[in-house]
C-alpha positions in Angstrom: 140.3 120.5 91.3 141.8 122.7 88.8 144.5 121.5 86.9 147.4 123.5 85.2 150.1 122.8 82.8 153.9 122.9 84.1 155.7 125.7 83.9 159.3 125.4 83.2 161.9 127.0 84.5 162.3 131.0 84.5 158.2 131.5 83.3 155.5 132.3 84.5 151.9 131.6 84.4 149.2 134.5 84.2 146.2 132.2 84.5 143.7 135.2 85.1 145.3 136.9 82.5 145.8 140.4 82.9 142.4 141.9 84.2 143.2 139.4 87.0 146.4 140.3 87.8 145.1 144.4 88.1 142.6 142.9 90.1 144.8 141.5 92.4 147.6 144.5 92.2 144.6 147.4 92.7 145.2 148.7 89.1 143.3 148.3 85.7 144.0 146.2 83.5 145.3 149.2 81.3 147.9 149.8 83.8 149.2 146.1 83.9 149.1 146.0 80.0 151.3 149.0 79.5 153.6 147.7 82.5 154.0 144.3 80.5 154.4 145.9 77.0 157.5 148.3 79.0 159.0 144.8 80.1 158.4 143.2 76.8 159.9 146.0 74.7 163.1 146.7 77.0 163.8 143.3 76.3 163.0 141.6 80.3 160.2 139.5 79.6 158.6 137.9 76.6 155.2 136.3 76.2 155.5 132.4 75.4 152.1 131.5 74.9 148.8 133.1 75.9 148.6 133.6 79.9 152.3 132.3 80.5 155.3 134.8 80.2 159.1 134.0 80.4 161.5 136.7 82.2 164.4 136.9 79.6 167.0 139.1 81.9 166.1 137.9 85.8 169.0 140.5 87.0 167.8 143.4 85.0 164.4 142.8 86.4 165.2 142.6 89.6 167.3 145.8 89.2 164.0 147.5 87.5 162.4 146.5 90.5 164.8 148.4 93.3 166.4 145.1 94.4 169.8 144.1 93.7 
């Protein structure tokens, strides 16, 4: 059994890391990488620690993402 480390409130954990994540979304890992760096610069998301970001502005996300 694997274990893994909590994760507060409002992060999340990227266990794969980001060739894991393309794997999963169908894109490269290129692709992911640019997408995170967008979210990290415009101020959305930041990265915590290594694998394990935190989503600074949950509404503007959402709104980035077409839901409101």
């Amino acid at each position: 059994m694997k274990h893994t480390r909590p994760v507060p409130e409002g992060e999340v954990d990227l266990p794969g890391g980001q060739r894991e994540l393309a794997d999963l979304l169908g894109v490269t890992r290129v692709t992911v990488n640019r997408a995170l760096s967008r979210l990290r610069h415009d101020g959305l998301i930041r990265w915590t620690d290594p694998g394990r970001i935190r989503i600074v502005a949950p509404e503007l996300l959402a709104l980035r993402a077409g839901r409101r």
